[in-house]
N, C-alpha and C positions, 0 to 999 in steps of 0.2 A: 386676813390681810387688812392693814388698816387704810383708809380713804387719806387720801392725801390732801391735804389743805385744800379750799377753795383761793383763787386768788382774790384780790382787791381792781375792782375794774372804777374807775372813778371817771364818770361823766361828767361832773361839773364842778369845781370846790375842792378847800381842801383844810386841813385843821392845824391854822399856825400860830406863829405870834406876830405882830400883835394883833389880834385886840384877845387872842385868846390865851389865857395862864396855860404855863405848864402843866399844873395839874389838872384841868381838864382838859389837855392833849394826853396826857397820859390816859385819862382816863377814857376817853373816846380810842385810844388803841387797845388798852384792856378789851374792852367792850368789843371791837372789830374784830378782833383776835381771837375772841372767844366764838364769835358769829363763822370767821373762817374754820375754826374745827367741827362747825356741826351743831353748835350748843343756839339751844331755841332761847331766845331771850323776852322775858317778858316785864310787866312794872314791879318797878317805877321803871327799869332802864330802857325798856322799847314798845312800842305798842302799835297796831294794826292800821295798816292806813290804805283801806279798801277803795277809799275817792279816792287814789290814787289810781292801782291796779290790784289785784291779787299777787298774795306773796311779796308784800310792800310795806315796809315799817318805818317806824322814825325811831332815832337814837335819839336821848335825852338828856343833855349834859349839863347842870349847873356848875357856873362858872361866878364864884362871887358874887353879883348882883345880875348878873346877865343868866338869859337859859339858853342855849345851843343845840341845834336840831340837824340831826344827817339822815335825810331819808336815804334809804336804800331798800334795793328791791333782792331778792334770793332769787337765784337762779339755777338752774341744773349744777353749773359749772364754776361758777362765781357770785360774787357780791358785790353787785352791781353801786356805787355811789351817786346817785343822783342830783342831791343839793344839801349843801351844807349852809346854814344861814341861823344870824340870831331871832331868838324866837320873842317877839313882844308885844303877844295880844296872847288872849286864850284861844282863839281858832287861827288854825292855820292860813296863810293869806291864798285866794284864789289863784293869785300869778304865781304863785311856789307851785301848788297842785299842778297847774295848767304845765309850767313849765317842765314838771319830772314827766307829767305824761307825756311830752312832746319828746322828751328827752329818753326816754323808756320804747316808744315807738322807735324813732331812728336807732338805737344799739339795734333792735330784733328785727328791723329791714338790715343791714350791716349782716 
């Protein structure tokens, strides 16, 4: 019997226009889409974000001259969204971090 989709649970954010193109909305739903049947995704399109929590990645979407970032965490049940935000340094900013873990804590009190 096959597993049935995980949902999309989206905590905070969301992937639209503008300032984002169509094709990387599309491409950011490829990407989720594939995340909801189960498929492990790794680079360039996602990568491990342990200062976060466990079972916590970032999506990595170039967008023309901009890079766009969906952290999401996996869970039993779902695909948690935590922050969607354009990315423009090479490290992550501390208030992104701080906030998905705040934001990660309250769903799993909930």
């Amino acid at each position: 019997m096959n597993n049935p989709d995980k949902p999309l649970v989206w905590l905070h954010g969301e992937v639209k226009t503008p300032p984002v193109s169509q094709e990387a909305r599309i491409e950011a739903g490829v990407l989720l889409r594939r995340l909801q049947q189960g498929e492990t995704l790794g680079l360039p399109h996602s990568r491990p974000m342990p200062s976060i929590g466990a079972h916590c990645h970032e999506l990595r979407i170039r967008d023309l001259d901009k890079n766009w970032r969906i952290i999401y965490h996996i869970d039993d049940d779902a695909i948690l969204i935590l922050e969607v935000f354009q990315k423009t340094t090479q490290k992550t900013p501390t208030k992104i971090i701080d906030t998905c873990q705040k934001r990660l804590r309250k769903y799993d009190v909930l």
